[in-house]
Structures are given as C-alpha cells and as structure tokens.
Backbone as JSON Lines, residues from 0, in Angstrom:
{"i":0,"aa":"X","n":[74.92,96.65,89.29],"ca":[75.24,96.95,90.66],"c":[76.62,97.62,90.68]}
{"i":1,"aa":"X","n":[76.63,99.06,91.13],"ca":[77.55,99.82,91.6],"c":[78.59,99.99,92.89]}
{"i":2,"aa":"X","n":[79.36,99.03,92.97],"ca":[80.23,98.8,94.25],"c":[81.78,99.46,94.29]}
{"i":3,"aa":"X","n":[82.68,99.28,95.27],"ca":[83.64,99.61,95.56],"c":[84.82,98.53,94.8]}
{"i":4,"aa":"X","n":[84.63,97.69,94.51],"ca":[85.27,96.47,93.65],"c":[85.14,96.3,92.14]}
{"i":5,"aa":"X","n":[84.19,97.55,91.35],"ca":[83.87,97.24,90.18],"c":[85.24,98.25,89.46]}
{"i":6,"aa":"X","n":[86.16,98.97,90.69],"ca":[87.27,99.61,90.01],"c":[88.18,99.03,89.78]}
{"i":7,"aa":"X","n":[89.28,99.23,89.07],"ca":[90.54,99.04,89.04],"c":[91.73,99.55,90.88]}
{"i":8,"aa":"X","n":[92.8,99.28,90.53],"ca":[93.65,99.6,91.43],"c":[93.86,100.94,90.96]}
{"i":9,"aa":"X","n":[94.45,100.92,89.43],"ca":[94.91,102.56,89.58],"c":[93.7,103.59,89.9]}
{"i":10,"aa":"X","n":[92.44,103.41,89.29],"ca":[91.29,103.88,89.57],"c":[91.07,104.51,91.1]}
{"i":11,"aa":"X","n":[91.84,103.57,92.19],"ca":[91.11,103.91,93.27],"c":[92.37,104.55,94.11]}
{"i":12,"aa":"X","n":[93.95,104.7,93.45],"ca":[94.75,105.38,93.62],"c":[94.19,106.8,93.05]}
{"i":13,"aa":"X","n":[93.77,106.9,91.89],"ca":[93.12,108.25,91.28],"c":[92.76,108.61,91.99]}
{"i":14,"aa":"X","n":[91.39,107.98,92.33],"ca":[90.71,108.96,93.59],"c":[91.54,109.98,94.45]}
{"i":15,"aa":"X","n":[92.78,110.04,94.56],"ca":[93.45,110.32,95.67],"c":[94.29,111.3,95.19]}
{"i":16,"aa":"X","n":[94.09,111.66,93.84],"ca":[95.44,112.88,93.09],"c":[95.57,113.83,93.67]}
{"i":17,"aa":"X","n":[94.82,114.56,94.54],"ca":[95.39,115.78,95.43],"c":[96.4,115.13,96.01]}
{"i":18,"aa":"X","n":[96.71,114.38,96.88],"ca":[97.27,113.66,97.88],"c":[98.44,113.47,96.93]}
{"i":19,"aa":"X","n":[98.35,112.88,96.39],"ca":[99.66,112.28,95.12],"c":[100.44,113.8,94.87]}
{"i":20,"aa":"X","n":[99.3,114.56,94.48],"ca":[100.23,115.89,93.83],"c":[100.78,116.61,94.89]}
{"i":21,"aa":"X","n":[100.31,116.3,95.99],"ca":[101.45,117.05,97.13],"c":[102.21,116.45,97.33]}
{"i":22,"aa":"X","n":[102.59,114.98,97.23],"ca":[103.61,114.14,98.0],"c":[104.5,115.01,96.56]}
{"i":23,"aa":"X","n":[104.09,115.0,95.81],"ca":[104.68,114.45,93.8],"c":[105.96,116.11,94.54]}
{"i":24,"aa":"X","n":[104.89,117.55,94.97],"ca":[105.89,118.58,95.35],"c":[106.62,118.47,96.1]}
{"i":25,"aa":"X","n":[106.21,118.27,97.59],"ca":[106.88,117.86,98.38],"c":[108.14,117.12,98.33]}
{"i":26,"aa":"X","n":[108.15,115.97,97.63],"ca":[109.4,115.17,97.28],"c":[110.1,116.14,96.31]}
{"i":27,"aa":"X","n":[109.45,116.88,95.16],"ca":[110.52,117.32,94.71],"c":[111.61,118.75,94.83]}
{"i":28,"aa":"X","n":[110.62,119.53,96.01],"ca":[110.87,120.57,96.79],"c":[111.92,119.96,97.23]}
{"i":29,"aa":"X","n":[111.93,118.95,98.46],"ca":[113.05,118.73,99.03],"c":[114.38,118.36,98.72]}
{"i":30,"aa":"X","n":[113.95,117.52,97.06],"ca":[115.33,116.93,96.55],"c":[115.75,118.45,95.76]}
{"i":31,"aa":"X","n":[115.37,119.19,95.58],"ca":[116.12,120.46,95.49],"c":[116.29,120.58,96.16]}
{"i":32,"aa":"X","n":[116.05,120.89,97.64],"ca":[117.39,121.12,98.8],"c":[118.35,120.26,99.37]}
{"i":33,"aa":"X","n":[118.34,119.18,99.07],"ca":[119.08,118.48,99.32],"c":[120.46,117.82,98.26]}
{"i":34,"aa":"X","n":[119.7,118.43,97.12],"ca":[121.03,118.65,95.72],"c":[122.12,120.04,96.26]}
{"i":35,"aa":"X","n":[121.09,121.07,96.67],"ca":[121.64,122.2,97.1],"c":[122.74,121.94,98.56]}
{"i":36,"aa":"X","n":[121.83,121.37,99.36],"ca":[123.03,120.75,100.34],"c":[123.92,119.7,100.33]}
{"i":37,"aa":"X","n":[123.83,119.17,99.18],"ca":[125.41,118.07,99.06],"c":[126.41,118.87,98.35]}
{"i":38,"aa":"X","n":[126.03,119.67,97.68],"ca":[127.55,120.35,97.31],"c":[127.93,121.01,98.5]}
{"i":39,"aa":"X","n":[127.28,121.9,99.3],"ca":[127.95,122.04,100.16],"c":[128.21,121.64,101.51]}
{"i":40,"aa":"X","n":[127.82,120.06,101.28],"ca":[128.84,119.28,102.6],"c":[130.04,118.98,101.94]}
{"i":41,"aa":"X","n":[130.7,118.4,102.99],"ca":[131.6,117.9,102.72],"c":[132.07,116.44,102.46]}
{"i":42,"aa":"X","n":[132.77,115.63,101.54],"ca":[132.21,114.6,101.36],"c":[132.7,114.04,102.08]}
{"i":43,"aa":"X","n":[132.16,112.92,102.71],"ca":[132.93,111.46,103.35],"c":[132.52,111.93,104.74]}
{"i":44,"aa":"X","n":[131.62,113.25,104.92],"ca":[131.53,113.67,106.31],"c":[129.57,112.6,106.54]}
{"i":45,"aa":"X","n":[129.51,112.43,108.19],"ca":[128.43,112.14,108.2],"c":[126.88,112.87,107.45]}
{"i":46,"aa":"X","n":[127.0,114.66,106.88],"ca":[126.16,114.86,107.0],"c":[125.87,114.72,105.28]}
{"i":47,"aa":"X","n":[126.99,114.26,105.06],"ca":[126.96,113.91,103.15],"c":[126.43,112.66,102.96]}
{"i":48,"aa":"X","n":[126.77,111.85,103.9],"ca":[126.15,110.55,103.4],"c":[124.91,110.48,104.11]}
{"i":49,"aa":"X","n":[124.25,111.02,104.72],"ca":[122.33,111.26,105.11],"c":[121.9,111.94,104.12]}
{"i":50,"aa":"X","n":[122.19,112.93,103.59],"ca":[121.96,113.82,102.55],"c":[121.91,112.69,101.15]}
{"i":51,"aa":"X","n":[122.73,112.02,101.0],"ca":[122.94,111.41,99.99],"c":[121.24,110.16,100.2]}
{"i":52,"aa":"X","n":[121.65,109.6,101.16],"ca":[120.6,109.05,101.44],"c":[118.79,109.8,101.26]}
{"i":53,"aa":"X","n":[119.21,110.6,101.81],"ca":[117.78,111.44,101.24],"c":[117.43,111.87,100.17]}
{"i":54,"aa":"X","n":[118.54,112.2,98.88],"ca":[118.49,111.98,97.45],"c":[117.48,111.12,96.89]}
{"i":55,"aa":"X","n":[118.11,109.64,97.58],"ca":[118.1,108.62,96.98],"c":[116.29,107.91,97.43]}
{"i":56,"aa":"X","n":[116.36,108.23,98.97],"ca":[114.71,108.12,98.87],"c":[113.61,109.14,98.47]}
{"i":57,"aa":"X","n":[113.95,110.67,98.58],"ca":[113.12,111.15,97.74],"c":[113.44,111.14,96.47]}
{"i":58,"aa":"X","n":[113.98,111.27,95.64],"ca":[114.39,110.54,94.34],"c":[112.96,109.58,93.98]}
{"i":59,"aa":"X","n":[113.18,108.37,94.96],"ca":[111.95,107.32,94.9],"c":[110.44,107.47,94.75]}
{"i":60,"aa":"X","n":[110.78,108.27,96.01],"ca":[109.15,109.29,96.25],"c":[108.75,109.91,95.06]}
{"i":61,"aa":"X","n":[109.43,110.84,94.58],"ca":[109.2,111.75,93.35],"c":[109.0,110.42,92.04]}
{"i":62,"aa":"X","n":[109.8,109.65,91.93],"ca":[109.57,108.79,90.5],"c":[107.76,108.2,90.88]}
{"i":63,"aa":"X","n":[107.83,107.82,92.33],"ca":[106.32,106.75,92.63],"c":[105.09,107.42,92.14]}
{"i":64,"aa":"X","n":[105.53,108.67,92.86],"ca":[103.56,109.65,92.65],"c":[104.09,110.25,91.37]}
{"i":65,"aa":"X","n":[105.01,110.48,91.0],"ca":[104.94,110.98,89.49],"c":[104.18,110.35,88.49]}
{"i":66,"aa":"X","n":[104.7,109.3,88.5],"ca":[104.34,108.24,87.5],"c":[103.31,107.75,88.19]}
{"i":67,"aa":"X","n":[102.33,107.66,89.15],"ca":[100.83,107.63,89.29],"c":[100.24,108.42,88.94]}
{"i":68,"aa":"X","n":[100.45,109.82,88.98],"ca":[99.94,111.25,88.31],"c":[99.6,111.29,86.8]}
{"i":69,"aa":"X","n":[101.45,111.22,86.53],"ca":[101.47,110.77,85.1],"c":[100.69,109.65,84.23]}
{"i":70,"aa":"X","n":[99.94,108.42,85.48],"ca":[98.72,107.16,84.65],"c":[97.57,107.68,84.88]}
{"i":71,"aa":"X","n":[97.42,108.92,85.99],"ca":[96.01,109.1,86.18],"c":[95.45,110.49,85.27]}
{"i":72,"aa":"X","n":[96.27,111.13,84.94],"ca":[96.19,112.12,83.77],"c":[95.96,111.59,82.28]}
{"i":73,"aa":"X","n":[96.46,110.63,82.0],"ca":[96.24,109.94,80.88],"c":[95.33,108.82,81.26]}
C-alpha cells in the first residue's frame, strides 16, 4: 500500500525543489544587494543596522534551502 506517510520528511520537502530553488535565488540575489548597500550606508546610521539585519536573515534563508537542495540533489 502506497500512501502519503510511506515518505520521509526530506522526501516530501523534495517534492517541492522548484520552490526551494527560487527561495535558494531569491535569498541570494538580495544578499548581494544588500552587501552592495552596507558599504554604502553609513555606519551607526538607522539604514545600516536594517541592512545589517537583512544580511543576517537572508544569510539564513540562503544557508536553509541551500542545504535542502544540496540533500535533495544527492
């Protein structure tokens, strides 16, 4: 018997690698602009430390679906 439970977790994240591989660009599109825009803020100003902040969660983003990409390819 062939069900929805006879998968794994990463299995049923797989299913979903289009989805993954856009977040995977997306996140890393943006943390190139946002490397590009902290050099030129200024530091200690409000728009350096949002910027910084957005590093740091797409940063996250990019490591998460990477490394799901990266288990579902192998």
């Amino acid at each position: 018997m062939n069900n929805k439970y006879d998968k794994t977790f990463l299995e049923h994240l797989c299913d979903y690698e289009s989805a993954w591989r856009m977040l995977f660009t997306f996140s890393v599109g943006l943390l190139g602009l946002m490397i590009i825009w902290i050099v030129a803020a200024e530091p200690g100003s409000e728009t350096f430390v949002i910027t910084l902040m957005n590093i740091v969660g797409l940063s996250g983003m990019a490591l998460l679906s990477g490394g799901i990409l990266w288990r579902c390819l192998w």
